[in-house]
C-alpha positions in Angstrom: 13.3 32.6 22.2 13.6 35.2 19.6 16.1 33.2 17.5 14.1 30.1 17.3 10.9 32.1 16.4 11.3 31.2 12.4 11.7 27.3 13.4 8.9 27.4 15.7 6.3 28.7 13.4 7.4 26.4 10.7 7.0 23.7 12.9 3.8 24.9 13.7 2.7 24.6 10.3 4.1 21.8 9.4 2.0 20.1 12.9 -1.0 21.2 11.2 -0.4 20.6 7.7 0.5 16.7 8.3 -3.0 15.9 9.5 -4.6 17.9 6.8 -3.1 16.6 4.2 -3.7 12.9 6.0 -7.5 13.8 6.0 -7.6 15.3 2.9 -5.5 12.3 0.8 -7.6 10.4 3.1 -10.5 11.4 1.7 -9.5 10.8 -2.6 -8.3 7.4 -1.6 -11.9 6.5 0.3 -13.9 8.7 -2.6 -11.7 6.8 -5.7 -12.5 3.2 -3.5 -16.5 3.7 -3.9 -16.5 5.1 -7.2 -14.4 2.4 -8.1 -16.1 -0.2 -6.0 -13.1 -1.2 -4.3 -13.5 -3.1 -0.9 -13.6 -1.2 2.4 -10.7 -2.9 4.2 -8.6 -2.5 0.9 -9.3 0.8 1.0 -8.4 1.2 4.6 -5.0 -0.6 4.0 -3.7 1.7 1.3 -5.2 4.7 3.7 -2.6 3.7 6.1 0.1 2.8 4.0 0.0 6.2 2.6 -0.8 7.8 5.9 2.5 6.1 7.3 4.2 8.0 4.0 3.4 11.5 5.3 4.4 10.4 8.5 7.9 10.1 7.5 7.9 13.1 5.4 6.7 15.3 7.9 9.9 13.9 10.5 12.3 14.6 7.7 10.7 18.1 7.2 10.6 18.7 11.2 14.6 17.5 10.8 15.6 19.8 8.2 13.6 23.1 10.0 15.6 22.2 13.5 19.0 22.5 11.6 20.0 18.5 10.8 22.5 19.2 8.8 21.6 17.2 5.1 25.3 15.6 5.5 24.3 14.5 9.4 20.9 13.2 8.0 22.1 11.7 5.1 24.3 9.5 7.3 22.0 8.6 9.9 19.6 7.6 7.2 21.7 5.0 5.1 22.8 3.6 8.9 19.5 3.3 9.8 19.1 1.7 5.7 21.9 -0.5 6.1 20.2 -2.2 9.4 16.7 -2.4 8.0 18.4 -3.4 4.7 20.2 -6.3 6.1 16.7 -7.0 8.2 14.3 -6.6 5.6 16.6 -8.8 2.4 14.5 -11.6 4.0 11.3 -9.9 3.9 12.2 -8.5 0.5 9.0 -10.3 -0.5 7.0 -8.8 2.5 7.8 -5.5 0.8 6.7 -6.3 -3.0 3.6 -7.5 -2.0 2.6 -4.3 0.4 3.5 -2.7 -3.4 1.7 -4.8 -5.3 -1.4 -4.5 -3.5 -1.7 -0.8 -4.1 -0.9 -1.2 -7.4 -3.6 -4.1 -7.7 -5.6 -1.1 -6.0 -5.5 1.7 -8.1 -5.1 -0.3 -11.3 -6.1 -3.7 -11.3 -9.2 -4.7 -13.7 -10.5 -7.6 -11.7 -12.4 -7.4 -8.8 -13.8 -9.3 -6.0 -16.3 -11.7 -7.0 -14.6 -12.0 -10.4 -14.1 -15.3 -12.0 -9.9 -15.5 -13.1 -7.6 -18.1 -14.7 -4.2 -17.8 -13.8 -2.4 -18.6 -17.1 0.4 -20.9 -15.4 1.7 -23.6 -17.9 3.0 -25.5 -14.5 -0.2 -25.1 -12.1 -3.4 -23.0 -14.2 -5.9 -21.9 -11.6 -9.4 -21.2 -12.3 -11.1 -20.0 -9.3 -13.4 -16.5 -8.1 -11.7 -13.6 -6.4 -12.9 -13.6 -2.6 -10.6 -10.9 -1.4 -7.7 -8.9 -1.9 -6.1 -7.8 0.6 -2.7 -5.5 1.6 -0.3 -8.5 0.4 -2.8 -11.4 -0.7 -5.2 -12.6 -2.4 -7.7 -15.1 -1.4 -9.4 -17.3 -4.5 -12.0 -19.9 -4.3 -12.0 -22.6 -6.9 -15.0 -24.6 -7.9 -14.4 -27.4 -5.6 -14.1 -25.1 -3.0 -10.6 -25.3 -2.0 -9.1 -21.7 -0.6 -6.1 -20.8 -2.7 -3.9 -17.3 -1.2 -1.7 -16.1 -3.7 1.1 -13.3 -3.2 0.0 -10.2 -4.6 3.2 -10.0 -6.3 3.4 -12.8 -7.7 -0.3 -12.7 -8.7 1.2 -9.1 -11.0 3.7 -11.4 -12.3 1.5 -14.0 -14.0 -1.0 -13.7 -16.9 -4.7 -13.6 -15.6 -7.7 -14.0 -17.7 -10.7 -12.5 -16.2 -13.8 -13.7 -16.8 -17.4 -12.3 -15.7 -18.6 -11.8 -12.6 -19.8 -14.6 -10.4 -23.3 -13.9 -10.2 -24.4 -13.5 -6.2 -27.0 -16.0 -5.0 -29.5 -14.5 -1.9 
């Protein structure tokens, strides 16, 4: 038991460092979401995303205390790649938009309830923000029709934001 003494308390603190740092990155993402007035489920979405993140560091970091070897890991990992590669070329687009909502998160200078044109020489859309969500966005156009646009695809085009679409009660 002695010889496994050094893996076990590292192991130990890497247990209790995972959920700590979950709460506590947890926490700036809510804190950054109110100050920023971002909506609750967004928020919650780019919680978990990020939560997921730790996740997988803290299995690597358990992998590397119990003696994988790197060369051993590094090998299982791009198997493991190469599946979910081949598996995921068709969700490629599943992937950018999961990134492209936490960009629109952190960054993004529109918000819901903001009136947008999307600068499209084929098909312009004027229309208010309703939501945005982990990998779409919902907009409403003035004749009501529901348009859901890719978040990645919503990065990719020019949008001209216009004021706020005043709230009726």
């Amino acid at each position: 038991m002695k010889e496994y003494l050094p893996q076990v308390i590292a192991t130990a603190i890497t247990i209790f460092i995972t959920p700590t740092s979950k709460y506590i990155v947890g926490k700036i993402v809510k804190k950054y979401g109110l100050m920023t007035l971002k909506s609750e489920p967004r928020t919650l979405h780019v919680v978990n995303i990020i939560n997921i993140l730790i996740n997988i560091g803290c299995i690597v970091t358990l992998a590397i205390i119990w003696g994988v070897r790197p060369q051993n890991m590094l090998i299982a990992v791009s198997s493991v790649f190469a599946v979910i590669g081949v598996a995921f070329f068709a969700q490629w687009s599943l992937l950018s938009n999961m990134t492209a909502g936490i960009i629109i998160f952190f960054t993004a200078p529109f918000r819901i309830g903001d009136q947008i044109q999307i600068l499209d020489k084929d098909m312009p859309i004027d229309a208010t923000i309703e939501i945005i969500l982990t990998f779409y966005t919902h907009l409403r156009t003035k004749e009501g029709e529901l348009i859901v646009i890719p978040n990645s695809l919503f990065l990719q085009k020019m949008v001209s934001i216009g004021k706020e679409k005043e709230k009726e009660y």
